[in-house]
N, C-alpha and C positions, 0 to 999 in steps of 0.2 A: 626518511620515510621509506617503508618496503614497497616493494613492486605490490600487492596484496592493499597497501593504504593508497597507492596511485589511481589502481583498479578502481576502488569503492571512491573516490573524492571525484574521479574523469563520471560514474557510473550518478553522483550524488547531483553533479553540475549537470550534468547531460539530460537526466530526466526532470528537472527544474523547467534546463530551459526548454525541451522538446512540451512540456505540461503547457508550459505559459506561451510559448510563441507558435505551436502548432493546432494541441489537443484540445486546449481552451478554445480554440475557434471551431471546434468538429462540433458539430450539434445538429442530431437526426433527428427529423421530427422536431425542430426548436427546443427541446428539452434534454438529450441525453446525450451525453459528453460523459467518454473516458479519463479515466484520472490513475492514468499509467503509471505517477511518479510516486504510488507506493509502494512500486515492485520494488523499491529500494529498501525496507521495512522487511522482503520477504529474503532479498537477499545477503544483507548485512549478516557477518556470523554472527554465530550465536554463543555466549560468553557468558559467563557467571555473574561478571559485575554486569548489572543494567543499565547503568547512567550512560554511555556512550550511545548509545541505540534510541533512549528514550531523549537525551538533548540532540541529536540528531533529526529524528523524528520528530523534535520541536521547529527544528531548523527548516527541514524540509519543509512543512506544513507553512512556516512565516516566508519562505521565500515563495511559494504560489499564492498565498493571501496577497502579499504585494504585488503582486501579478496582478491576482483575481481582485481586488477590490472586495476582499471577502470577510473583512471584520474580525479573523481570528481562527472561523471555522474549519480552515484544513490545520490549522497547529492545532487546535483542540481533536480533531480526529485521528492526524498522525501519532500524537503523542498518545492520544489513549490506545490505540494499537497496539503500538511499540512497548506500551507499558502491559498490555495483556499477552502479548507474542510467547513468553514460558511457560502458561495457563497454557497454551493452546499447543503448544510445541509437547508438552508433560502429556496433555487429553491425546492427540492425535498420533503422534508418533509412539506413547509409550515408552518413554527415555525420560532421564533423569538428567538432572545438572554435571554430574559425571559424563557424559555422551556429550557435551558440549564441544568439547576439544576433537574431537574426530566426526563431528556429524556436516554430513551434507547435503541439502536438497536431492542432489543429483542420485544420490545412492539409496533412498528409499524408491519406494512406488508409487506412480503415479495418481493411485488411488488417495493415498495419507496425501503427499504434496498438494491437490487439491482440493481435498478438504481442507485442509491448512490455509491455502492461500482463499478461498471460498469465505470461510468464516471470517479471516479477517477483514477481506474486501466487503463483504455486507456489513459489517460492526461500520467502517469508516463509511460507507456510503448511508447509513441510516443515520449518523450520527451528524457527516457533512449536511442531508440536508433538514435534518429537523432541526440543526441549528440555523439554518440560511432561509430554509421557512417557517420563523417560531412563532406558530398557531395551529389550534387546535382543528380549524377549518381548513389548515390545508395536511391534515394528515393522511387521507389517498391519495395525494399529491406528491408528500413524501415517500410511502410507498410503492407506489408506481415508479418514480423517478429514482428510489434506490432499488427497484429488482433489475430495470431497463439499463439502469447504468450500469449497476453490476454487473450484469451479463454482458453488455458492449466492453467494458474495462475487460472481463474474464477473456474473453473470444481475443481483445488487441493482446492481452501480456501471453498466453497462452501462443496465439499462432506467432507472436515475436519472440519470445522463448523457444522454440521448434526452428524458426528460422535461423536464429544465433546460434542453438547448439548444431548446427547439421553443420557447420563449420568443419 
């Protein structure tokens, strides 16, 4: 395995267990809770074949369910991500499947990168909880609790990302 697959599998275990034995228990207000370990969806390169990112992002998702006692709903949000991530990488950055092999977060603007990660953190956050509240009376429930979270998720991966890169 390359230094590169060490990095992503330390980066894939680590935000697992930080989800489940730390961030799972942060809840402001009794309702919103970060869910940091999709920052692993935003960092995985980005590759022409799919299937590696989108069974990973399966993985990801069933290893916090079993944490979270959660029926399925972070593997059905991860996954559906992970499977829209070239939709949104095409829309936002304007690059093709060619740009693949040399593209890097770090090298665009701050402006694309979060949009990028914005969109996809709202798709997974609407999605986690109209599927963990499925009814139609709790849907300002749902959104309220996916802009709150979103925004707490954006603010923890954002000022942890600023802190890692000043390295």
């Amino acid at each position: 395995m390359s230094r590169r697959g060490f990095y992503l599998l330390f980066v894939f275990i680590g935000l697992i267990l930080l989800q489940a034995l730390v961030l799972n228990n942060v809840l402001l207000f009794d309702r919103i809770n970060p869910y940091l370990y999709i920052a692993f969806i935003f960092i995985y390169p980005f590759k022409k074949n799919r299937f590696p990112i989108i069974s990973l992002g399966f993985l990801l998702g069933l290893f916090v369910d079993l944490f979270s006692d959660s029926g399925g709903a972070h593997a059905f949000a991860t996954t559906t991500i992970a499977f829209l991530r070239p939709y949104f990488f095409r829309t936002v950055f304007q690059k093709t499947e060619l740009d693949y092999e040399f593209f890097s977060l770090k090298q665009e603007s701050f402006g694309k990168v979060f949009n990028f990660i914005v969109i996809l953190t709202f798709i997974h956050h609407f999605l986690l909880f109209s599927l963990l509240n499925f009814s139609f009376h709790n849907f300002f429930y749902v959104i309220s609790n996916t802009i709150l979270s979103g925004i707490f998720t954006l603010i923890v991966y954002f000022l942890g990302s600023f802190i890692v890169s000043r390295k």
